[in-house]
TORPARO-553897 format. One record per residue: residue number from 1; residue in one letter; z, y, x of N, C-alpha, C in turn. Coordinates in steps of 0.02 Angstrom, whole numbers, plus 50000, padded with zeros to 5 digits. Each point is the difference from the previous one (the first is absolute). Layout:
N
     k   r     nzz     nyy     nxx    cazz    cayy    caxx     czz     cyy     cxx
   NUM   a       Z       Y       X       Z       Y       X       Z       Y       X
...
//
This chain:
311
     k   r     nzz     nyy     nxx    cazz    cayy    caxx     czz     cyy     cxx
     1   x   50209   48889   48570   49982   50061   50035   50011   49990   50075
     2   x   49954   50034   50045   50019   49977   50068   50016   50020   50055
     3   x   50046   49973   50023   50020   50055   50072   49981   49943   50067
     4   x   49948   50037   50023   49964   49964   50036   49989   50025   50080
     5   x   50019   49983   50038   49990   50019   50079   49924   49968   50029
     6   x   49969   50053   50035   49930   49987   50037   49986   50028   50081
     7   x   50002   49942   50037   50007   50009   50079   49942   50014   49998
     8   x   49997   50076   50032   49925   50022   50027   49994   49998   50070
     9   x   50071   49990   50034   50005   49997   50083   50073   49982   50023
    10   x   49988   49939   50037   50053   49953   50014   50011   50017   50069
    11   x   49975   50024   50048   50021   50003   50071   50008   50086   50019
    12   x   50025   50010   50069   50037   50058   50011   49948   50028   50034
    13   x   50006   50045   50065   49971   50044   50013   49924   49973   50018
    14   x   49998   49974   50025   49940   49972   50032   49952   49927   49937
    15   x   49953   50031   49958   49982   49980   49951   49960   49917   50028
    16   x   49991   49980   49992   49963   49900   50018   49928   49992   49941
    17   x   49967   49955   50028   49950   49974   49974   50029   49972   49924
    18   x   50064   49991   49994   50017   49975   49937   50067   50036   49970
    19   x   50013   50045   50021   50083   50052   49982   49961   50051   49998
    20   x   49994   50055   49950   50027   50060   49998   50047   50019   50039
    21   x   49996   50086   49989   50092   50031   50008   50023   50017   49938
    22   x   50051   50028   49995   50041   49997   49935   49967   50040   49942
    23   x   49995   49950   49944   49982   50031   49953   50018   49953   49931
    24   x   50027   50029   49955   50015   49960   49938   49995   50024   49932
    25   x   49983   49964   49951   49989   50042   49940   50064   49953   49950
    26   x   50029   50032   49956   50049   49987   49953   49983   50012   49923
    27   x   49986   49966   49957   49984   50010   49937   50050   49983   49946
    28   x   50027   50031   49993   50070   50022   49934   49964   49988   49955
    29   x   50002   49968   49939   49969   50022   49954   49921   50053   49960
    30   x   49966   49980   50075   49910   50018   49986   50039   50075   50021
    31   x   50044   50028   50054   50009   50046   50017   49992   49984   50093
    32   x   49958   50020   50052   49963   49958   50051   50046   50068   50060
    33   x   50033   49967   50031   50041   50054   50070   49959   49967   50046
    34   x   49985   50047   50072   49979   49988   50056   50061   50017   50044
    35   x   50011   49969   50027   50065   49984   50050   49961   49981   50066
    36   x   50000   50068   50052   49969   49988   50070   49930   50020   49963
    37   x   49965   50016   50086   49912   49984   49972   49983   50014   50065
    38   x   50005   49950   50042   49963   49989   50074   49928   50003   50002
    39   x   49957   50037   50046   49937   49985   50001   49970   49916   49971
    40   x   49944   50027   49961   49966   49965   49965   50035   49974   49936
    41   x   50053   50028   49992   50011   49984   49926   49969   50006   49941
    42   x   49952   50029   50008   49948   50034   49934   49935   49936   50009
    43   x   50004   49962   50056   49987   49961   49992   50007   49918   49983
    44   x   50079   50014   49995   50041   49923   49984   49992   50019   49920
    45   x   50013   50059   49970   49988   50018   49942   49953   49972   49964
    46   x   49921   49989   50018   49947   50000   49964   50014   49896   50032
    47   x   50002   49995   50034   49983   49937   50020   50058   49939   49969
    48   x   50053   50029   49981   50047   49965   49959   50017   50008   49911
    49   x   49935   50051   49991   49987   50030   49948   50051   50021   49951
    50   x   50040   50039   50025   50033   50047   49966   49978   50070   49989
    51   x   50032   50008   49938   49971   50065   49983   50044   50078   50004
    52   x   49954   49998   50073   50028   50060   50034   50001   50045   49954
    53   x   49947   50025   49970   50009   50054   49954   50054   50028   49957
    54   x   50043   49949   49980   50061   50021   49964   50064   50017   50055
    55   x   49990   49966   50058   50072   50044   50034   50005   50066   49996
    56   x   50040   50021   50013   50040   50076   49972   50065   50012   50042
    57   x   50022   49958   50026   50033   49998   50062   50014   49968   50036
    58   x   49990   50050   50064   50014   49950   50068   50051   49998   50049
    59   x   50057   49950   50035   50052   50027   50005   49979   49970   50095
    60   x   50015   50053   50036   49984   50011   50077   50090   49966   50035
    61   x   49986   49953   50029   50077   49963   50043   50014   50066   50039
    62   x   49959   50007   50049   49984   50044   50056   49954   50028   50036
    63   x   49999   50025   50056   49948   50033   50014   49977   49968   50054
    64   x   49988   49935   50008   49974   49971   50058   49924   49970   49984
    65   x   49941   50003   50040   49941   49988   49962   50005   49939   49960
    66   x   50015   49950   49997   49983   49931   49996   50030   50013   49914
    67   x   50026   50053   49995   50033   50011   49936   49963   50043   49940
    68   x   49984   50063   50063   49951   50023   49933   49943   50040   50037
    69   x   49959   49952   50045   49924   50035   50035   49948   49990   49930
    70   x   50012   49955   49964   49932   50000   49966   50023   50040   49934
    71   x   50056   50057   49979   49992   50017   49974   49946   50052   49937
    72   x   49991   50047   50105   49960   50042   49966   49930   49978   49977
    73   x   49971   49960   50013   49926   49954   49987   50013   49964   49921
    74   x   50056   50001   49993   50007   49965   49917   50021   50074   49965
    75   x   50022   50043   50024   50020   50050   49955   49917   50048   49980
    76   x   49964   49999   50058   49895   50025   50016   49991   49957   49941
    77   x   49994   49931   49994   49939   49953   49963   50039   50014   49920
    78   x   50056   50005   49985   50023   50023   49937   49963   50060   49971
    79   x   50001   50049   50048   49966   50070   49998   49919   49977   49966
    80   x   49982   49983   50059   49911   49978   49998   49994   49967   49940
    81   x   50052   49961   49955   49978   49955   49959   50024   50051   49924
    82   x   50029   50050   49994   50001   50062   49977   50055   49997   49947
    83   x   50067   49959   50034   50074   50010   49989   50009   50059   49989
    84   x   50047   50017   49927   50028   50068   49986   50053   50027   49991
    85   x   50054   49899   49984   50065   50019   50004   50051   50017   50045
    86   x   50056   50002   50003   50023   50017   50060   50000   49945   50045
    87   x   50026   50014   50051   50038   49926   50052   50089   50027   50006
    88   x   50011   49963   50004   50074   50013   50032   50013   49972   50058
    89   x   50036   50032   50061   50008   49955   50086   50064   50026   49998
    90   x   50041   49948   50012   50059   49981   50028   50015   49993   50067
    91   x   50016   50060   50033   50005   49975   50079   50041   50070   50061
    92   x   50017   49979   50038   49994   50033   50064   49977   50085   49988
    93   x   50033   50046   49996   49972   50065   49958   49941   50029   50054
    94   x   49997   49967   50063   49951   50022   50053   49908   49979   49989
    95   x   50009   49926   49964   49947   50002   49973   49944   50027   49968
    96   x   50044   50050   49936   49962   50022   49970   49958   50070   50062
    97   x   50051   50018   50039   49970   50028   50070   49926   49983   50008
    98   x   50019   49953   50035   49937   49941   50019   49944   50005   49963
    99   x   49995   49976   49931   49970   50000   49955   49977   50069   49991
   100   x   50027   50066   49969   49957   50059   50012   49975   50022   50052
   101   x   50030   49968   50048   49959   50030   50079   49932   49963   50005
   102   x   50006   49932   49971   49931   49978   50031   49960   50009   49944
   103   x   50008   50048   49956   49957   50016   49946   49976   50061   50012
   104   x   50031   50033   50025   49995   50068   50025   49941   50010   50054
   105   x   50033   49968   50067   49929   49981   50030   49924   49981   49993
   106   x   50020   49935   49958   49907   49971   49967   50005   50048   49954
   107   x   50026   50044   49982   49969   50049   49915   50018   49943   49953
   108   x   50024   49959   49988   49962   49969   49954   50074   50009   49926
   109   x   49975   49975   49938   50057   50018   49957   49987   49939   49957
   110   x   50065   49982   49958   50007   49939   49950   50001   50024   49932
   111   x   49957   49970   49958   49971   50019   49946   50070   49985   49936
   112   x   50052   49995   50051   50070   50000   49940   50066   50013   50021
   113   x   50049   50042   49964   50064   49998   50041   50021   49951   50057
   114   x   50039   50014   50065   50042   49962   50022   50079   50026   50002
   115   x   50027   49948   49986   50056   50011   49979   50060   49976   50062
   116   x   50016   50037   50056   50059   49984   50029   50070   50005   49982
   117   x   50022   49942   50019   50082   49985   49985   50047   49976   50051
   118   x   50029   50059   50033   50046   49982   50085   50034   49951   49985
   119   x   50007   49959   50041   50058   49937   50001   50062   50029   50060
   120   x   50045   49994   49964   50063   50023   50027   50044   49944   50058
   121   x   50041   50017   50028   50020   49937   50061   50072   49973   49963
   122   x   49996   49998   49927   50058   49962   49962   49969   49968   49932
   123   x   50049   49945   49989   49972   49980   49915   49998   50048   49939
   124   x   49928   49965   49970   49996   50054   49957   49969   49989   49948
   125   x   49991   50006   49954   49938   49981   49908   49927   50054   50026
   126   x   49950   49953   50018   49966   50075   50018   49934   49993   49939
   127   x   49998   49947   49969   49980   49993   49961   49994   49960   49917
   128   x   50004   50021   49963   50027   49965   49928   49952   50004   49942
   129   x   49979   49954   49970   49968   49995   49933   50036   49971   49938
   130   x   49965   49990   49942   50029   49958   49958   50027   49929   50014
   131   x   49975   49961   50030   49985   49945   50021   50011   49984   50070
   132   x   50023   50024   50047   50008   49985   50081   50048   50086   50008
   133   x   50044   49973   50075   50008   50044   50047   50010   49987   50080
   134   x   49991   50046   50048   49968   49989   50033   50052   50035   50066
   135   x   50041   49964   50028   50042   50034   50038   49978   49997   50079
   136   x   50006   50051   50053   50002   50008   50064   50041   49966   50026
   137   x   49995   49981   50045   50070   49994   50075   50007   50011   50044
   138   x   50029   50017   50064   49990   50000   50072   50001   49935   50039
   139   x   49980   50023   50037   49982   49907   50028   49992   50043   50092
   140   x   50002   49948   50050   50017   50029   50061   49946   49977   50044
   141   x   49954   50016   50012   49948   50015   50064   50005   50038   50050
   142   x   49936   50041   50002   49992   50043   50052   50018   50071   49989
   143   x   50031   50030   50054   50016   50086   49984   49960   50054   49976
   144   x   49913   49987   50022   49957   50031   49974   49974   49992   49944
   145   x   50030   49949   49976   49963   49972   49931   50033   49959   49948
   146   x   50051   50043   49977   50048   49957   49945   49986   49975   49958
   147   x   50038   49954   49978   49956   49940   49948   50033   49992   49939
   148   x   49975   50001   49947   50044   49960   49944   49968   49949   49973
   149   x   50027   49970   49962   50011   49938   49955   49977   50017   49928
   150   x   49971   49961   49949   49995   50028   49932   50022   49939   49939
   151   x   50043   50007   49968   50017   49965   49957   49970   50009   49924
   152   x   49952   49960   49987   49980   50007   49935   50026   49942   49939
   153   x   50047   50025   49942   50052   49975   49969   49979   50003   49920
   154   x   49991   49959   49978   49960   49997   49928   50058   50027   49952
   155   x   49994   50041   49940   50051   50028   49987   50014   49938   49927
   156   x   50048   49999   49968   50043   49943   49960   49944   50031   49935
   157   x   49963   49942   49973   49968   50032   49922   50040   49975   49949
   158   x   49959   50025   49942   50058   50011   49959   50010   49931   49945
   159   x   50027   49999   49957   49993   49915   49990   49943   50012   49929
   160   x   50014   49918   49999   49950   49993   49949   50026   49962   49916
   161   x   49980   50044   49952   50022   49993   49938   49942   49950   49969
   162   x   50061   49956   49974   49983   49937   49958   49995   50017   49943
   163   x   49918   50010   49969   49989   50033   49937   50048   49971   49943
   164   x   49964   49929   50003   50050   49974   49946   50055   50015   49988
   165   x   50058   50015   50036   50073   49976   50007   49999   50074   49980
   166   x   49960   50066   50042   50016   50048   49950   49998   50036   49933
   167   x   49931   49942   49976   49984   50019   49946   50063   49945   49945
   168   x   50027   49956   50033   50059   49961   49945   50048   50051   50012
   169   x   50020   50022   50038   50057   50034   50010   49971   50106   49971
   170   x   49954   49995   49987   49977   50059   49953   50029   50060   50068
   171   x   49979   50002   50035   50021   50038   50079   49940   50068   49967
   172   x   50029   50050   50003   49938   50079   49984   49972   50000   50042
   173   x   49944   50010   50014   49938   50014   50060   50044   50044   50029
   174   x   50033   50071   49970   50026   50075   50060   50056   49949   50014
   175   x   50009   49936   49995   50050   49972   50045   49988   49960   50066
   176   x   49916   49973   49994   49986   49949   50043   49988   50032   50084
   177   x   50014   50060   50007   49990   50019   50065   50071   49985   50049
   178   x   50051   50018   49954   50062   49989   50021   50008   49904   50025
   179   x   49979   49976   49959   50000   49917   49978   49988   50002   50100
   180   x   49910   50030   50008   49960   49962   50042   50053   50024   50070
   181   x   50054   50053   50000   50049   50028   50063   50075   49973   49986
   182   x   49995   49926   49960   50054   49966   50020   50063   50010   49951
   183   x   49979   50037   49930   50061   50017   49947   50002   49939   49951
   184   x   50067   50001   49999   50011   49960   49924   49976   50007   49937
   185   x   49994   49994   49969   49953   50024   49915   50080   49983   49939
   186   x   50007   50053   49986   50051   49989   49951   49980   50039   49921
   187   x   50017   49936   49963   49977   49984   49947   50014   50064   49923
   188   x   49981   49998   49969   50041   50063   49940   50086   49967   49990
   189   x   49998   49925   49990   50047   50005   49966   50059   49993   50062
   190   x   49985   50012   50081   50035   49966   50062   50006   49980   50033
   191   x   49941   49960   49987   50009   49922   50039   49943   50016   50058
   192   x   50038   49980   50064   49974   50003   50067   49955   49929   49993
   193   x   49929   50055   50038   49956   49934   49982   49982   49995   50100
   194   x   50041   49973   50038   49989   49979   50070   49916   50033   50029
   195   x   49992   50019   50050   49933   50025   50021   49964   49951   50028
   196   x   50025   49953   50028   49985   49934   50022   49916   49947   49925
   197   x   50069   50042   49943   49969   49937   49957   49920   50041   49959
   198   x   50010   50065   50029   49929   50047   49988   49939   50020   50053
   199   x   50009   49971   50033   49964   50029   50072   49988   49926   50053
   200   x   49963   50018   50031   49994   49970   50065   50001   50024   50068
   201   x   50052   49970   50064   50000   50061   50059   49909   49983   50021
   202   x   50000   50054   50036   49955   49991   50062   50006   49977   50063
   203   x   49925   50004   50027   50020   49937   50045   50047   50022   50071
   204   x   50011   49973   50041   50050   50054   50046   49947   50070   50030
   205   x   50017   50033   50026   49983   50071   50028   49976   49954   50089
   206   x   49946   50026   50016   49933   49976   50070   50044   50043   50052
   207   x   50015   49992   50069   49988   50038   50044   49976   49980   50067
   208   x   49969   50022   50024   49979   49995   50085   50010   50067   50050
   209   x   49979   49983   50044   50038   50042   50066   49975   50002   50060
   210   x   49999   50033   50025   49943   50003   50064   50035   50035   50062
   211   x   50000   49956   50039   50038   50029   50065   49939   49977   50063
   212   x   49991   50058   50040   49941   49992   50041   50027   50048   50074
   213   x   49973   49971   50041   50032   50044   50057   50049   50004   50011
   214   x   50075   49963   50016   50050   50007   50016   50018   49974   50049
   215   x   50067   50026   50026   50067   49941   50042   50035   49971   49938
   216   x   50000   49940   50019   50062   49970   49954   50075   50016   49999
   217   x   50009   50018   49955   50068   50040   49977   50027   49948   49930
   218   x   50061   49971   50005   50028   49975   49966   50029   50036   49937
   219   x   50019   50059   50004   50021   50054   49952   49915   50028   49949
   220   x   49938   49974   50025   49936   50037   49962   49998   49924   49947
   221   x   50062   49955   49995   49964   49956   49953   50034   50030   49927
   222   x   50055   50041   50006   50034   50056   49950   49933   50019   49952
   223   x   49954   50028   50023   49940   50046   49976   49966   49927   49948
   224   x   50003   49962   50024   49947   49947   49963   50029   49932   49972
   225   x   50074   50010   49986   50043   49919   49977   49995   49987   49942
   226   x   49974   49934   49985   49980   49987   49942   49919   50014   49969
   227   x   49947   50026   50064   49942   49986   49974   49973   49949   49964
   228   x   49959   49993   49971   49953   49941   49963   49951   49983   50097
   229   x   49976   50047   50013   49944   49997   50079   50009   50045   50016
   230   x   50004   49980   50071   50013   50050   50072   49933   49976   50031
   231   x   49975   50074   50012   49970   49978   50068   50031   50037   50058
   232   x   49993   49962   50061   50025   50023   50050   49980   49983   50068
   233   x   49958   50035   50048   49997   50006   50033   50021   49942   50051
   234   x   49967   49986   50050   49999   49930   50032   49951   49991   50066
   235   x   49992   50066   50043   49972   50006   50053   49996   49942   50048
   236   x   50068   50002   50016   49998   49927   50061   50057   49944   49978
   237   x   49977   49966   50045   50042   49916   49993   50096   50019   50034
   238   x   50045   49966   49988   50050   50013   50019   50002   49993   50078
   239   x   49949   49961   50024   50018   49986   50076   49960   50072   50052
   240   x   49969   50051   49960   49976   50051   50020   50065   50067   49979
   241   x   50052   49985   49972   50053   50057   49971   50002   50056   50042
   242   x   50021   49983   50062   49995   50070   50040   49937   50038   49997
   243   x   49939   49983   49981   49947   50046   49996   49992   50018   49943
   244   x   50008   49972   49959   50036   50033   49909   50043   50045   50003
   245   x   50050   49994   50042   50053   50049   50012   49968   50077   50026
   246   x   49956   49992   50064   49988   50021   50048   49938   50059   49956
   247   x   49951   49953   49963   49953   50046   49947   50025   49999   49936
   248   x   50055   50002   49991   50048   50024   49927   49989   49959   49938
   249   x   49971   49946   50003   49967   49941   49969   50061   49955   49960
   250   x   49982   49952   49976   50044   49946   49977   49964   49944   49996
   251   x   50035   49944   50029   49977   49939   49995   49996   49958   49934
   252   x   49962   49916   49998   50003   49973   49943   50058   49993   49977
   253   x   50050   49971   50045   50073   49978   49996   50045   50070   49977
   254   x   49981   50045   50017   50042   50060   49976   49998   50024   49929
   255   x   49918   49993   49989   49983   50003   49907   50028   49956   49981
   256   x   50002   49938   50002   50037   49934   49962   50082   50011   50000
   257   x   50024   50025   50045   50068   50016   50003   50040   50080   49962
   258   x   49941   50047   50005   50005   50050   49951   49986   49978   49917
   259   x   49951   49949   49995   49986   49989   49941   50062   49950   49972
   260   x   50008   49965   50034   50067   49963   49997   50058   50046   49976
   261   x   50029   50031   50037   50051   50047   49990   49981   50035   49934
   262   x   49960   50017   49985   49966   50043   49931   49993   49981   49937
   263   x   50014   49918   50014   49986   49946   49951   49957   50023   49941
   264   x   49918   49985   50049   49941   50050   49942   49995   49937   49984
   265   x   49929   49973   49946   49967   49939   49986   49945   49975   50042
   266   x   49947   50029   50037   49967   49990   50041   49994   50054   50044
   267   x   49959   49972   50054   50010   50052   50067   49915   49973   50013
   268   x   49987   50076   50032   49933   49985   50034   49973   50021   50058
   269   x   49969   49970   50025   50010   50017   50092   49952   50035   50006
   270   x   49977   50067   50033   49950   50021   50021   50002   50039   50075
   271   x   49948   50038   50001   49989   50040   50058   49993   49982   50066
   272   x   49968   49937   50009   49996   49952   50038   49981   50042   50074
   273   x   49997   49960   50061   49980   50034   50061   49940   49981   49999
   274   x   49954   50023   50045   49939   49945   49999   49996   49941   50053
   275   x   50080   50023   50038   49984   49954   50040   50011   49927   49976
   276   x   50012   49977   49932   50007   49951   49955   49951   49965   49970
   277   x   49971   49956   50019   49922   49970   49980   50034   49953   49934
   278   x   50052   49960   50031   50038   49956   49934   50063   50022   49985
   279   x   50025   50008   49937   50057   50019   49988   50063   49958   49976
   280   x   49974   49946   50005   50046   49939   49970   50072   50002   50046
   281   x   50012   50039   50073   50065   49998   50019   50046   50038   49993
   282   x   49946   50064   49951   50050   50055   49973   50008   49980   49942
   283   x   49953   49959   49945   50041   49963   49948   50051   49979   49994
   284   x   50007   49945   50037   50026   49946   50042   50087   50061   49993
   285   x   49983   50024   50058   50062   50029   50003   50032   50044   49952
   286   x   49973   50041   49954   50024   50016   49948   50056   49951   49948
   287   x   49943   49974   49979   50024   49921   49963   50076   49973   50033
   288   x   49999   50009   50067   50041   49988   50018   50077   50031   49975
   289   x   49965   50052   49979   50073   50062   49978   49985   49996   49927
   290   x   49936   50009   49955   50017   50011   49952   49930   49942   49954
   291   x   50007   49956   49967   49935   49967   49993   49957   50022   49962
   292   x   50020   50034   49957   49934   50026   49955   49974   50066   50028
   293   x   49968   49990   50063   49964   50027   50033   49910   49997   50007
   294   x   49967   50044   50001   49942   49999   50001   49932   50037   50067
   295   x   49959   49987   49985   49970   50040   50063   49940   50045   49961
   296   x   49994   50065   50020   49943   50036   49950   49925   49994   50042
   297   x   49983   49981   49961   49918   50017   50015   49935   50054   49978
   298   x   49971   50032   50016   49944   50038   49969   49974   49979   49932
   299   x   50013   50021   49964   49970   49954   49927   50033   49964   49968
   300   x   50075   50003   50030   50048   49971   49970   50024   50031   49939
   301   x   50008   49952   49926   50022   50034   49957   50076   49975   49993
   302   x   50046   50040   49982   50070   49952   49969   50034   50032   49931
   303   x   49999   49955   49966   49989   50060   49904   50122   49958   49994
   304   x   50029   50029   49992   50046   50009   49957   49976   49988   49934
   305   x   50024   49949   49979   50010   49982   49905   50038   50022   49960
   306   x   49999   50017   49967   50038   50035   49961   50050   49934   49952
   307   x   50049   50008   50039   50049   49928   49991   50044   50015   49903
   308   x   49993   49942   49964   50045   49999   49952   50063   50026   50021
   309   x   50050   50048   49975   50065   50004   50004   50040   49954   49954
   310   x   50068   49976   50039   50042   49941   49964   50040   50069   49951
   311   x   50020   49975   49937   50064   50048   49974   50030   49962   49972
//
């Protein structure tokens, strides 16, 4: 089953002949999140061929364009293409502002619920299914435009029963639900039959994490320790810091050192400047702090495996 990350836009405000601005899609289990949606995302959509049609929610960093200008043009072509379920948006409670105002003006209306959901300036579960949940964070930018973070955390499934072993061990079906949440099976006449020797675990529980728009803060690696993938934000090179500082940014060296401290499994660099034609010295320098470092690209896929657990 797959939990799969898809770079629809690797660079920051100012979009390039070959970067997007931020935009990413996350697929849990054939369940598809939009995270960001910078102008022209509705077109990284069709051209990387995902199927927009099933997102159902979209979770907004902030309110700066490069984050979510091409919203409303993907939320129109859903309409036009004669979407009926809901949407759900995760964001900034001013948005949804935004959004009825400029609907208000053109007249125009969406042929299906929209569903706003305020993001608060603390951690929080803002969203949960069977299968995934989906936590907020604060993260530190600009005053006009607060930012969070979104942690999406695969939830623990349940194990798996070894027909055979329960059919020798004569286990009652109204027992095998208990079996698959980790119980012992005890026998008529006593005898503890180990859960180990009836079942199989699952494989470990997926998570990734998304930090976009920040200052580097040594205390925001709390929110994300122990990811499976981070992405994180990676505006400028370390020898530019004061202007990272200066536009509330974080450098390559600062993600590698947050990711470090966080001790996730991989880290991924994005949100590039444009003033960056090659990026091999913000690699370069990452690596330096943490090596299993990466650089995102438009069309970049990176799938999490669903790893055997040892028991």
């Amino acid at each position: 089953m797959k939990f799969e990350l898809t770079i629809l836009g690797s660079g920051s405000s100012v979009p390039t002949a070959n970067r997007n601005s931020a935009a990413q899609v996350l697929n849990v289990l054939e369940r598809y999140f939009l995270i960001d949606c910078a102008e022209a995302t509705q077109h990284q959509l069709r051209r990387f061929h995902l199927p927009y049609n099933k997102i159902s929610h979209i979770f907004i960093s902030h309110l700066h364009g490069d984050h979510f200008f091409g919203l409303m043009g993907f939320l129109s072509t859903l309409s036009l293409q004669g979407r009926r379920g809901e949407m759900h948006i995760y964001a900034d409670p001013r948005l949804q502002e935004l959004v009825e105002c400029q609907m208000r003006i053109t007249r125009s209306r969406l042929g299906y619920p929209l569903c706003f959901h305020a993001l608060s300036r603390q951690e929080e579960v803002i969203y949960e299914d069977k299968v995934v949940t989906v936590t907020a964070f604060p993260l530190k930018h600009r005053y006009e435009a607060p930012v969070c973070g979104f942690l999406f955390r695969e939830k623990e499934r349940e194990r798996t029963i070894v027909k055979e072993q329960a059919e020798a061990w004569k286990v009652p079906i109204a027992f095998m639900q208990y079996l698959k949440q980790g119980a012992d099976f005890i026998t008529p006449t006593g005898e503890v039959v180990p859960n180990e020797r009836l079942t199989v675990a699952p494989p470990p529980a997926r998570s990734y994490a998304y930090m976009t728009d920040t200052l580097y803060r040594p205390c925001f690696a709390d929110y994300v320790k122990g990811v499976d993938l981070l992405y994180h934000e990676a505006t400028y090179q370390n020898k530019e810091i004061a202007l990272a500082k200066e536009t509330r940014h974080s450098t390559a060296g600062q993600a590698a050192l947050l990711a470090r401290t966080a001790g996730v499994g991989k880290l991924l660099l994005g949100h590039f400047s444009a003033r960056y034609t090659d990026l091999t010295d913000l690699l370069a320098e990452a690596r330096d702090v943490f090596s299993n470092t990466f650089l995102c690209s438009d069309g970049y896929r990176f799938e999490l495996p669903a790893l055997k657990r040892n028991v």
